[in-house]
C-alpha positions in Angstrom: 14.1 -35.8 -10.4 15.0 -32.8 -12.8 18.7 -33.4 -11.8 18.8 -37.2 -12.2 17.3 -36.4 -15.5 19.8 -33.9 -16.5 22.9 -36.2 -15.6 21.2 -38.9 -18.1 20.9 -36.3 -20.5 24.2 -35.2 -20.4 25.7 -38.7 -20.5 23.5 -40.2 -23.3 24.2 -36.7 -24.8 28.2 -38.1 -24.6 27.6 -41.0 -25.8 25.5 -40.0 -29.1 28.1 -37.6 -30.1 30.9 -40.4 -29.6 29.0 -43.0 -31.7 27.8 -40.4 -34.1 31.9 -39.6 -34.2 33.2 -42.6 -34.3 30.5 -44.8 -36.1 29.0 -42.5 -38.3 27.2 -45.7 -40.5 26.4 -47.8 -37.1 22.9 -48.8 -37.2 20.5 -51.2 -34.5 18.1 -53.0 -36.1 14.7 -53.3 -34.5 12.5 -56.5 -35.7 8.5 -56.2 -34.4 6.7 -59.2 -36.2 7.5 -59.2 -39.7 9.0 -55.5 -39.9 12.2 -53.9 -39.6 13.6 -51.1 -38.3 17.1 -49.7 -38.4 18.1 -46.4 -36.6 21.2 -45.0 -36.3 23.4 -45.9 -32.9 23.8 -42.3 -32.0 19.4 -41.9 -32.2 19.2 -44.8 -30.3 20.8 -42.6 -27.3 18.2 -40.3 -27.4 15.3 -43.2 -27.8 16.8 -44.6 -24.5 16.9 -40.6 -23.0 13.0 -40.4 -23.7 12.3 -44.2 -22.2 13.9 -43.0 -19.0 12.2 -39.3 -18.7 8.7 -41.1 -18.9 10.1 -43.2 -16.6 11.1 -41.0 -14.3 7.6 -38.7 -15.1 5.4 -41.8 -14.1 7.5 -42.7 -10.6 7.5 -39.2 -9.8 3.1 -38.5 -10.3 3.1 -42.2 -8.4 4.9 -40.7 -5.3 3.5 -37.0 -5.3 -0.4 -39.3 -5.2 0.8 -41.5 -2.4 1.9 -38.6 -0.5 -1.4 -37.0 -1.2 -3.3 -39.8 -0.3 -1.2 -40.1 3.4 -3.9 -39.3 6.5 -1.3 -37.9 8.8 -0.5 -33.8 8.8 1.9 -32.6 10.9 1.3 -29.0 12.3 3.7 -27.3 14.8 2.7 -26.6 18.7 4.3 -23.2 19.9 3.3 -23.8 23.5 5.1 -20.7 24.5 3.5 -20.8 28.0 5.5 -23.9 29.2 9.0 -23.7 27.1 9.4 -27.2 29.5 6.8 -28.9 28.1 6.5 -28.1 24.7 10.4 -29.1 24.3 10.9 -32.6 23.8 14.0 -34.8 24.7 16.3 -33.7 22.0 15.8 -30.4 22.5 13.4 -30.1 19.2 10.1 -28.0 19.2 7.1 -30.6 20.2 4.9 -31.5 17.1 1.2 -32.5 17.4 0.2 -35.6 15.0 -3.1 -34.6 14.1 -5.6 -37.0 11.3 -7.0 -35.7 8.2 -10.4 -35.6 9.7 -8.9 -33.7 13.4 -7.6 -31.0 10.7 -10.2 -30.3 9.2 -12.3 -30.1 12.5 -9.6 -27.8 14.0 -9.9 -25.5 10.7 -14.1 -25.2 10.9 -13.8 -24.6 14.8 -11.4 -21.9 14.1 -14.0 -20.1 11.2 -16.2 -20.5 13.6 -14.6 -19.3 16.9 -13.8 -16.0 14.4 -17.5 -16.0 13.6 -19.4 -16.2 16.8 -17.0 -13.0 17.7 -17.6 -10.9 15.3 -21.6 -12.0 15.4 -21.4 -10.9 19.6 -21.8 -14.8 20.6 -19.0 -14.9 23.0 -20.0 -17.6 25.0 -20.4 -19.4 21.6 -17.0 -18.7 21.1 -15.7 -19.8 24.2 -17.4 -23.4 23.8 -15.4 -23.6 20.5 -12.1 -22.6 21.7 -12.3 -25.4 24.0 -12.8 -27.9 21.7 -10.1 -26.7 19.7 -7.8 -26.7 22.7 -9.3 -30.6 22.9 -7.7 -31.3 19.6 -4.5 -28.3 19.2 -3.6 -28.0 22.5 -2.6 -24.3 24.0 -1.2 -23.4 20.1 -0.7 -19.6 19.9 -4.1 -19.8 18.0 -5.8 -20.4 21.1 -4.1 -17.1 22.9 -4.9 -15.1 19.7 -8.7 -16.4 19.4 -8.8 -15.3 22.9 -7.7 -11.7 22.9 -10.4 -11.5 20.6 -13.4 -12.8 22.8 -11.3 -10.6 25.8 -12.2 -7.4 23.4 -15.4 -8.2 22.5 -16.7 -8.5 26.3 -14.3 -5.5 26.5 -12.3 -6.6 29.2 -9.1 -4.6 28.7 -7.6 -5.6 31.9 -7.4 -9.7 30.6 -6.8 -8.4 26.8 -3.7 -6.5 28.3 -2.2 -9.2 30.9 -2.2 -11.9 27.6 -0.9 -9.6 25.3 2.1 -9.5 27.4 2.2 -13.1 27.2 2.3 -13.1 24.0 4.9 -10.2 23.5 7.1 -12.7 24.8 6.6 -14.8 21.5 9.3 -13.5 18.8 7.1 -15.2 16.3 3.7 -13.3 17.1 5.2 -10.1 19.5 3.9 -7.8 17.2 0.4 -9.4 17.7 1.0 -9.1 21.3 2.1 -5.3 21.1 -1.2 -4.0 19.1 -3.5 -6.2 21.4 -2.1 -4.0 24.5 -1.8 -0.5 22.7 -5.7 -1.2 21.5 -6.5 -2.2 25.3 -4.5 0.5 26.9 -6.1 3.2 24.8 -9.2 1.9 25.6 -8.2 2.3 29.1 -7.1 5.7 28.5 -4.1 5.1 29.9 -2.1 6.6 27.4 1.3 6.8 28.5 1.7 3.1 28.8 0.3 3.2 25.4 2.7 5.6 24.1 5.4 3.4 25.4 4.1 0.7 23.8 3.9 2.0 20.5 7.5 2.9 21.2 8.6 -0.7 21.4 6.4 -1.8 18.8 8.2 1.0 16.4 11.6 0.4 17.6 10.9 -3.2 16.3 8.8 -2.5 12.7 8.6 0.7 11.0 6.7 -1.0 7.7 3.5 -1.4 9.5 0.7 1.7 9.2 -0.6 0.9 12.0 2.5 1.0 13.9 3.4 4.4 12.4 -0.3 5.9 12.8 -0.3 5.1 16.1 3.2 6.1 17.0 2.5 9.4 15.2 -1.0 9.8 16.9 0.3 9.2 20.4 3.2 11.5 20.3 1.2 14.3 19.3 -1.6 13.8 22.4 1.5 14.0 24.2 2.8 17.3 22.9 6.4 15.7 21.4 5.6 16.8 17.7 8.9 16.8 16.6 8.9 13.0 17.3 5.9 12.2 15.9 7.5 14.3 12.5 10.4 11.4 13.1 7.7 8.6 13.3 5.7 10.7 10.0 8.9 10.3 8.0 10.0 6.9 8.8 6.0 5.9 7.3 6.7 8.4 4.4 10.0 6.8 3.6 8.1 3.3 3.6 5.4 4.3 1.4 2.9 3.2 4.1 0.2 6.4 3.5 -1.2 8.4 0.7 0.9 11.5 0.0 -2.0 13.8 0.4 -2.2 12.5 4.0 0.9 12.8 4.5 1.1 16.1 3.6 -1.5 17.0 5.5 0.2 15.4 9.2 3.5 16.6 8.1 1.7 20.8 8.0 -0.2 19.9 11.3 3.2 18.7 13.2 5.9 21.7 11.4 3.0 24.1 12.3 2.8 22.9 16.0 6.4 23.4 16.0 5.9 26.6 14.9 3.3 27.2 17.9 6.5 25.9 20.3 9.3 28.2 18.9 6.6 31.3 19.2 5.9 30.4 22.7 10.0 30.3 23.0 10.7 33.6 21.6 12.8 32.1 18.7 11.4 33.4 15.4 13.9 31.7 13.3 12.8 28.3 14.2 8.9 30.1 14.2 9.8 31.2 10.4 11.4 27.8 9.7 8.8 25.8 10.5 5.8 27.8 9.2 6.8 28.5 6.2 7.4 24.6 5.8 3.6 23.8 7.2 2.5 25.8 4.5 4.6 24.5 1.8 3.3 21.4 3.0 -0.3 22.2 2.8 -1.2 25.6 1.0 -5.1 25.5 2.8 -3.4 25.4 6.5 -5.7 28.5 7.6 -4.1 29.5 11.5 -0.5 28.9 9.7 -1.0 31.2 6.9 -2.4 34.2 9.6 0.2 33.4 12.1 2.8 33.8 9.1 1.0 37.6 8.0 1.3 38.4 11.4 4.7 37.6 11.7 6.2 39.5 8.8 3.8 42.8 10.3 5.2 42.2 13.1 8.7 42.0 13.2 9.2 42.4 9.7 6.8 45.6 8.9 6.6 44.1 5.6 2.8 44.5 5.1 3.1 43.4 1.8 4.2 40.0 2.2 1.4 39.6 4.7 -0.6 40.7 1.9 0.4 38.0 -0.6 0.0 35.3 1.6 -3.0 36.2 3.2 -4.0 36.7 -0.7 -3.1 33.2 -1.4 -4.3 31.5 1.2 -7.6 33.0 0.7 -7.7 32.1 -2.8 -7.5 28.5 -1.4 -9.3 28.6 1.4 -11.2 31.4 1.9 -12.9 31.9 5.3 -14.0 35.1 7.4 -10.9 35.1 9.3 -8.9 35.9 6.7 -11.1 38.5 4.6 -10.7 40.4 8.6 -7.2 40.0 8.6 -6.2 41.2 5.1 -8.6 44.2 5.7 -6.9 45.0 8.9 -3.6 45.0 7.0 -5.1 48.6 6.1 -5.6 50.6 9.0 -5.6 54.2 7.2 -8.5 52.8 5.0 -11.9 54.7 5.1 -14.8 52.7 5.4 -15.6 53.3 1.3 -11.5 52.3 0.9 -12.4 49.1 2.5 -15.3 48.1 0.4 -13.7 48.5 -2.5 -10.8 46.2 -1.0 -13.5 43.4 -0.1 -15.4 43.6 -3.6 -11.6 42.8 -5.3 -11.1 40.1 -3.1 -14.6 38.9 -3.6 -13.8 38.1 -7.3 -11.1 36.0 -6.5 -13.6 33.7 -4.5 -15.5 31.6 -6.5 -15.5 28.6 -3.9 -17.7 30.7 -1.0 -19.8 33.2 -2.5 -22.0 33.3 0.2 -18.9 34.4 2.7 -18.9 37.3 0.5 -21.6 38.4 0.7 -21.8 38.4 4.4 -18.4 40.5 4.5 -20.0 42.7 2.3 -23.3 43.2 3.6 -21.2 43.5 7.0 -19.2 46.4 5.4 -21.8 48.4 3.7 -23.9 48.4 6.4 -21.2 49.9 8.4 -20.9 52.6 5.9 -24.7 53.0 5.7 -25.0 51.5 2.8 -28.5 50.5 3.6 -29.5 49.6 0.1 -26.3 47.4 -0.7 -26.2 45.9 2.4 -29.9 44.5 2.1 -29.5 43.5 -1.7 -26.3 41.0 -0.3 -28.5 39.9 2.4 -31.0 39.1 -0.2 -28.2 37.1 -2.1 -27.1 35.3 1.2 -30.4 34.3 1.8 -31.5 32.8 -1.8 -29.5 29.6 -0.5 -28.9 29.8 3.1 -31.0 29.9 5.9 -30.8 32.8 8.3 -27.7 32.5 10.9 -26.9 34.8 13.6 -24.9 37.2 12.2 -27.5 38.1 9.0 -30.0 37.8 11.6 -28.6 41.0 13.7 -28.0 42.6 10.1 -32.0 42.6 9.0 -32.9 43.4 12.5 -30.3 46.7 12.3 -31.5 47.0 8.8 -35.2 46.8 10.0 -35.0 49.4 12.5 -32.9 52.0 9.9 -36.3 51.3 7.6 -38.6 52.2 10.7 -36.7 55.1 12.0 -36.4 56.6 8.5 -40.3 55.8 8.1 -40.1 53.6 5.3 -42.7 50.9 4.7 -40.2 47.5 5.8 -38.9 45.2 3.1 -41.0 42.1 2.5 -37.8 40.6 3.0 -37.3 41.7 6.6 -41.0 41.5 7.5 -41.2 37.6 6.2 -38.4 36.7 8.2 -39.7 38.2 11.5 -42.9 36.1 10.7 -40.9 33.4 10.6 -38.7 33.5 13.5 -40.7 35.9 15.6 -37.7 38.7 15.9 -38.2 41.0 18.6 -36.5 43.3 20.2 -36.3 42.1 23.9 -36.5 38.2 22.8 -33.0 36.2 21.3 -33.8 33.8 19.1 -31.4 31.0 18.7 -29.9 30.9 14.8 -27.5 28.9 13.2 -23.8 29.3 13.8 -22.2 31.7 10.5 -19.3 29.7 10.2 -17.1 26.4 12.5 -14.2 24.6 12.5 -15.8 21.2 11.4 -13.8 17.7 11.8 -14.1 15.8 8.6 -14.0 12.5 10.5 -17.0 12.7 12.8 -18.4 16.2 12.6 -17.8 17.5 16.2 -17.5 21.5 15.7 -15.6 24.1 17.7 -15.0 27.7 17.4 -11.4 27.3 16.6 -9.0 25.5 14.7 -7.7 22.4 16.8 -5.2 20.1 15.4 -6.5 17.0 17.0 -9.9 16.4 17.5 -11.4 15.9 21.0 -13.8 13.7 20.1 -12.5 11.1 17.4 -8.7 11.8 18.0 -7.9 12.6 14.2 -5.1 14.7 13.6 -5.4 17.7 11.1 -9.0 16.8 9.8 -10.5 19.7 11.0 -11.7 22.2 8.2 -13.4 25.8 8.2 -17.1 25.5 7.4 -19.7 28.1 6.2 -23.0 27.7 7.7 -24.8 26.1 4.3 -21.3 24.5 3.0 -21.3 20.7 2.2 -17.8 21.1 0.5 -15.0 19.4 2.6 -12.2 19.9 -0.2 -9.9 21.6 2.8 -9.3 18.4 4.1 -9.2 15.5 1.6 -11.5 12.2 2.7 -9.4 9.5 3.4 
């Protein structure tokens, strides 16, 4: 329509400017009843130009609401299962003719089909899918709503034999691929779902869930230098926060380091953990692998120093307040506390780790006095954990043996958890590595978690800590 009504325009266009030309005084006289009216010939081209728009206008709504009021829809039949079939004689793709009203039945029994899975009414669902095979035949809709009902009775073995069927699709192979990685994983059979995930990268590396699992599967399997590939091909598409990205890219450059240590190569070892930590500056084990290093080979104690410095500015943790100490070997015991108490001001995110180091380090001095007041301190906000626990009692005993009446402090908490000398009573853990994603705890720092399979969410936990800034929430 818009080009017919362009040619008009550009010949009555012609025209005007010829008359307007030519026969500048040219006039058409219009008579309605008793009046007149004369225009000029060269306005009477644009009269006619309007005349023929609305024409056009009007023919044009009348078609568009004939069309719209047709009760035949056409939908397409990708009956992938029998290509003989669904092929008709010319070698075009077979269409199903389907009424208004069939449409609209197929539509609410596919809503519905969706609904009775996610509600746990399979058999519901399968009673639906049958009458929408009644009216669409085996459309790839049917396949689809059924890998769905397959994982909801959590038959993996079915989920897995259709996705292959469908991986043969073009048009839905993705669909087909993350049907069988889900199933496979569920099946624990991870290297067929690593090889999967493979496929499905080699064919899209814009999808997060491609790249996640790629990334997560490569690392189970110990190939970190592929899942960095896999990291940096999502990275490059924008397909994850960069804080997360971050984190996954320190995790996998620190693993590397782990491999090139095991390997005797400390280039590749320096390469790669000084990258982790550029990476993420609250990587704990990367930052004491790294002061150990330059002690090592290096015997530059004090570059250990500044990055065990850093780190535990941070991050602090007990681990580290250790470490830096024992980058001091020569130190008295009243060298060491003074050593501690500097660090302690640069630690305002843990107080109560310092004063466990501290009460730890005066009391090993036999600084009795000290040592109590910071278990005092700990106390005012956490309960008692195992460590503190053997302090009071070693504390208790000094009091007795030096026949001094027994803080209230000491005496209260006996009372409470009946401390004795021949009975162990069970007290909180000090201090875990914590996974941010479910919570499962272990006494070192893993970089996938056993239980949920998250990579790099673990984070170092004080006893009375709620703060999980180490690893961001995601």
């Amino acid at each position: 329509m818009i080009n017919r009504l362009l040619r008009q325009a550009v010949f009555l266009g012609l025209c005007a400017i010829i008359l307007k030309v030519f026969f500048p005084l040219g006039t058409v006289l219009f008579k309605f009843g008793t009046s007149e009216f004369g225009a000029p010939l060269y306005m009477v081209m644009i009269y006619i130009f309007i005349l023929l728009a609305g024409i056009e206008v009007i023919v044009y709504l009348l078609k568009t609401l004939v069309r719209a009021l047709k009760n035949d829809v056409l939908i397409s039949n990708h009956d992938f299962a029998a290509d003989s079939d669904s092929s008709s004689a010319d070698g075009n793709c077979n269409k199903i003719v389907l009424s208004r009203n069939q449409f609209d039945e197929a539509a609410i029994l596919i809503v519905k089909t969706m609904s009775a899975v996610t509600a746990g009414l399979l058999n519901e669902a399968r009673r639906h899918l049958v009458n929408l095979r009644k009216i669409i035949g085996n459309d790839a809709i049917i396949d689809i709503l059924m890998l769905k009902i397959y994982k909801g009775e959590k038959n993996f073995d079915k989920m897995e034999q259709l996705s292959q069927k469908l991986m043969e699709n073009e048009d839905i192979q993705l669909v087909g691929m993350k049907a069988a990685l889900e199933a496979q994983l569920e099946k624990k059979e991870f290297t067929e779902a690593l090889k999967t995930v493979n496929q499905a990268f080699e064919v899209r590396q814009d999808l997060y869930w491609v790249i996640g699992s790629a990334f997560l599967l490569r690392a189970k399997n110990n190939d970190w230098l592929g899942a960095l590939e896999v990291l940096d091909a999502g990275i490059e598409k924008n397909l994850m926060p960069t804080q997360k990205s971050s984190r996954l890219r320190a995790v996998a450059l620190y693993e590397l380091a782990k491999q090139a240590k095991a390997d005797k190569d400390k280039t590749k070892f320096f390469k790669f953990i000084t990258q982790a930590l550029q990476e993420d500056n609250k990587l704990i084990p990367a930052a004491l692998d790294l002061a150990e290093f330059y002690v090592k080979y290096d015997k530059q104690t004090r570059k250990a120093e500044k990055v065990l410095s850093a780190i535990w500015t941070e991050n602090p943790c007990y681990e580290t307040a250790k470490a830096y100490l024992a980058l001091f070997p020569k130190d008295t015991k009243a060298e060491k506390i003074q050593r501690m108490e500097k660090l302690a001001l640069s630690n305002v995110k843990c107080p109560s780790l310092n004063n466990l180091i501290l009460a730890e380090l005066y009391t090993d001095a036999k600084k009795f006095a000290k040592a109590k007041t910071e278990c005092r301190l700990f106390l005012l906000k956490n309960p008692a954990t195992e460590r503190i626990s053997a302090l009071l009692k070693e504390l208790s005993k000094k009091a007795q043996k030096s026949h001094k009446k027994a803080d209230n402090i000491f005496a209260s908490l006996k009372q409470k958890f009946t401390i004795s000398d021949s009975e162990e009573t069970d007290f909180a853990k000090d201090f875990q590595w914590v996974c941010a994603s479910c919570g499962h705890t272990a006494q070192s720092w893993q970089p996938i978690c056993p239980e949920c399979g998250e990579v790099g969410r673990a984070y170092w936990h004080l006893y009375v800590d709620k703060d999980t800034s180490a690893v961001e929430e995601i």
